[in-house]
C-alpha positions in Angstrom: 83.7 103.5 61.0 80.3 102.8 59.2 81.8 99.5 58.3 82.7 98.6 61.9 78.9 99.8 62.5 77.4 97.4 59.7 79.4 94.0 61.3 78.2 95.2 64.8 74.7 95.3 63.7 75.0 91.9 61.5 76.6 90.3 64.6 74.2 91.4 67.1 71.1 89.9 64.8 72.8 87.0 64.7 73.5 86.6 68.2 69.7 87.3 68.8 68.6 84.9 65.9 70.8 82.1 67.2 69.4 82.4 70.6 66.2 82.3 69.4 65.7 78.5 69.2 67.8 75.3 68.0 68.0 74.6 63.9 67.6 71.4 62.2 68.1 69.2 59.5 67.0 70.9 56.3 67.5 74.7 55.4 66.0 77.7 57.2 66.3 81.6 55.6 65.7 84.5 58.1 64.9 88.2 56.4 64.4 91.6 58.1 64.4 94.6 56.9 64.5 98.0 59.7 64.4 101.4 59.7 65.1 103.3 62.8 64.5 107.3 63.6 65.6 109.0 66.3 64.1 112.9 67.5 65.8 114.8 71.0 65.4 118.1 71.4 64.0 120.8 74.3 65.0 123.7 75.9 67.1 124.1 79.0 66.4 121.1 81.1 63.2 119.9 79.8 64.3 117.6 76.9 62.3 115.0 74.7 63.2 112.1 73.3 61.3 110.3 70.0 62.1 107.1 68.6 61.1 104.8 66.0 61.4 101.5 64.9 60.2 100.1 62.5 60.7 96.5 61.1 59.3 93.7 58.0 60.8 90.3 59.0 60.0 87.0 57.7 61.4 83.0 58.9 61.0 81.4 55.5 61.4 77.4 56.4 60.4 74.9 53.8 58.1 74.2 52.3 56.3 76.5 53.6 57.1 80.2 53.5 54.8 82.3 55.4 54.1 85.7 54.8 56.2 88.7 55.9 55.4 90.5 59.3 55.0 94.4 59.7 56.1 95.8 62.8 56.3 99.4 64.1 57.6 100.2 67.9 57.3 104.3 69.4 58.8 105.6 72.6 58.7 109.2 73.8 60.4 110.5 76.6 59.6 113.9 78.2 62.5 114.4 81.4 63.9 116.8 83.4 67.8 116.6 82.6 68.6 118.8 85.8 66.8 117.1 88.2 65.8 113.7 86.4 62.2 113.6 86.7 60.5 111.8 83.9 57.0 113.5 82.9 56.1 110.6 80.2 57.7 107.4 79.5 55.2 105.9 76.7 55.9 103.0 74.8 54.0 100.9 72.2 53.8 98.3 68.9 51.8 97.9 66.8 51.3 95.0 63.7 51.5 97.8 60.5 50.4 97.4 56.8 51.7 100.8 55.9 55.8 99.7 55.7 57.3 100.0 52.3 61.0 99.4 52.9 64.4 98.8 50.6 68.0 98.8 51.2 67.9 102.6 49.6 64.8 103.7 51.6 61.6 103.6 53.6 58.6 105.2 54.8 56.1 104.1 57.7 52.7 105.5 57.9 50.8 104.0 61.0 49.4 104.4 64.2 50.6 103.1 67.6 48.5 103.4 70.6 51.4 104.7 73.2 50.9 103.3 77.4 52.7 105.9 79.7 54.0 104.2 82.5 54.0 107.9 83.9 50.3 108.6 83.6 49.0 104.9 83.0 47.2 106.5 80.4 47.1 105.2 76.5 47.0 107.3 73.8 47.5 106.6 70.3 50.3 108.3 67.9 50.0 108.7 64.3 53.5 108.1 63.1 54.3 109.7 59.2 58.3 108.9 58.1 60.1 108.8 55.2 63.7 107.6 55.1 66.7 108.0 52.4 69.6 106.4 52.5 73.4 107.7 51.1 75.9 104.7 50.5 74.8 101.3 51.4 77.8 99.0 53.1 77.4 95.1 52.4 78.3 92.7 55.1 78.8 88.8 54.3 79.9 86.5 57.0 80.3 82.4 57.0 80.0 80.0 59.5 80.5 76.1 59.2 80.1 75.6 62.4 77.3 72.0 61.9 76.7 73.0 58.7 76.4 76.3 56.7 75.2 79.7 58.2 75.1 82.2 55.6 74.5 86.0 56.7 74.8 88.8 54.7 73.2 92.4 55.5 73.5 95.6 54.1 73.4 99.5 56.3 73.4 102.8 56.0 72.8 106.2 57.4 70.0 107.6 56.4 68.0 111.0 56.3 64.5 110.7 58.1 61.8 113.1 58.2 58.5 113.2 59.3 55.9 113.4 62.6 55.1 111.5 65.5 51.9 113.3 66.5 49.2 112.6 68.9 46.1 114.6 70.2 48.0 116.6 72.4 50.1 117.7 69.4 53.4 116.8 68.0 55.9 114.8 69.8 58.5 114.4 66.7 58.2 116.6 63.5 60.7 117.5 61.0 64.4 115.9 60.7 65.2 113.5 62.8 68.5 113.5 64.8 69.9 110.1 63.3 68.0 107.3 61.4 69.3 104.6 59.2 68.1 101.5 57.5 69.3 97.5 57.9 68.5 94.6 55.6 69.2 91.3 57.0 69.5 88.0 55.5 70.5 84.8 57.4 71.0 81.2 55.5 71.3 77.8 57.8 72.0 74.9 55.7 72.3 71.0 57.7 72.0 72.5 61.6 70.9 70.0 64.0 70.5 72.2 66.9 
């Protein structure tokens, strides 16, 4: 099953990173490296929902190799799961230098400002993970489709703990629900488009 999970992942960046523009002539290498955490919880119908993202990527085309890009996205979602009211729906990003992330483990330390499309207030979350990782599964696919495409990825489960916390409180604290960690490498070799 984790295997089955790993392809999915590798084939759904891939899909993404094909779409994202045409290739050329020449060689172009793609990296990212993710870790994602996921908090629910509540109490009768009032539930809560936490997640983060968090993500280093880099589009390494010669001869020039710019550096990597930090990137950390938060949702939390407060709802009513009897009648389906939503009480907050906040969402933000935010460019982060506190990622340190391998194919073993991670942690983010950062803050996000959150816009709640409830309120249409912002407010800004400081977000504290760490993430550990079991086994790691490799994936390696090949295309020659017009040349060479080269991806290879590696995933795992993995434990997260930590806080999402804001002014108001906590919205995330202690062991997340699910979390795992992807590293993602994609080779094109002679593409014209």
């Amino acid at each position: 099953m984790k295997g089955i999970r790993a392809a999915a992942s590798v084939l759904m960046l891939a899909s993404v990173l094909a779409a994202a523009g045409p290739g050329h002539a020449g060689v172009q290498i793609v990296q990212s490296e993710r870790a994602w955490a996921q908090w629910s919880g509540g109490a009768g119908c009032l539930q809560s929902f936490v997640h983060v993202l968090a993500e280093r990527s880099a589009v390494l085309d010669p001869p020039g190799a710019p550096p990597r890009v930090s990137v950390a996205w938060v949702s939390v979602v407060k709802a009513d799961a009897c009648s389906g009211a939503v009480f907050e729906s906040s969402h933000g990003r935010a460019f982060v230098r506190g990622l340190r992330i391998g194919p073993q483990s991670a942690s983010l330390r950062a803050t996000v400002d959150l816009q709640d499309a409830v309120s249409g207030t912002t407010r800004p979350v400081r977000v504290e993970v760490d993430w550990t990782a079991g086994s790691v599964e490799p994936v390696t696919l090949t295309d020659h489709d017009r040349g060479v495409v080269r991806i290879t990825a590696s995933s795992a489960d993995a434990a997260a703990t930590g806080s999402v916390v804001r002014d108001t409180g906590p919205a995330a604290t202690g062991e997340a629900a699910a979390g795992g960690l992807l590293t993602f490498r994609r080779i094109a070799a002679g593409r014209d488009g």
